[in-house]
C-alpha positions as CSV (number, residue, x, y, z in Angstrom):
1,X,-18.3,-8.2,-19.7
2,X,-16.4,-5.3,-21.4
3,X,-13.7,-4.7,-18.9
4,X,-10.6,-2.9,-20.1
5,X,-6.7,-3.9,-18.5
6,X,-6.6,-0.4,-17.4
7,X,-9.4,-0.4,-15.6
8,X,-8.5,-4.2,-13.6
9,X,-5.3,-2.8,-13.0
10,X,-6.9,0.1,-11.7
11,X,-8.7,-1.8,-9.0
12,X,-6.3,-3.7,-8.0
13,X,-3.8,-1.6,-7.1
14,X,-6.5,0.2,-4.9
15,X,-7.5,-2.5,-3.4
16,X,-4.1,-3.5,-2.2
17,X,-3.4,0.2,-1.2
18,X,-6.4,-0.4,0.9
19,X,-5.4,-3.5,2.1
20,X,-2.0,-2.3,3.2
21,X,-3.3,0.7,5.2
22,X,-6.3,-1.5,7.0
23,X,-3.5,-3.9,7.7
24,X,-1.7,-1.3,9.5
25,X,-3.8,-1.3,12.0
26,X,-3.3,-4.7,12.9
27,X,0.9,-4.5,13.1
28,X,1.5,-0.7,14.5
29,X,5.2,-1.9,14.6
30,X,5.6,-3.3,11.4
31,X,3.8,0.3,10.1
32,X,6.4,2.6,12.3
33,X,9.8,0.0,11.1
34,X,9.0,0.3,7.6
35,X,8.2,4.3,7.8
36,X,11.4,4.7,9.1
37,X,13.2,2.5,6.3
38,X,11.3,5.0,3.7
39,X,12.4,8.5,5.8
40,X,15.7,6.6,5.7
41,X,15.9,6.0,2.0
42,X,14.9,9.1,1.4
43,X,17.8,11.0,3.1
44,X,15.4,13.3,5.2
């Protein structure tokens, strides 16, 4: 099994993008609070 780093850090970050967006349908508020915290961070 000839896997590189790369490539297993590759996966998991996408799997825990997908995680965190499948979770969101689970805690709508959690989603909305920390959208706001970004918008507000971002000074827009």
């Amino acid at each position: 099994m000839n896997i590189s780093i790369l490539r297993l850090v590759s996966y998991a970050l996408a799997t825990a993008v997908l995680g965190i967006i499948f979770s969101a349908y689970f805690a709508p508020e959690l989603t909305v609070a920390i959208t706001n915290q970004v918008w507000a961070l971002c000074g827009w």
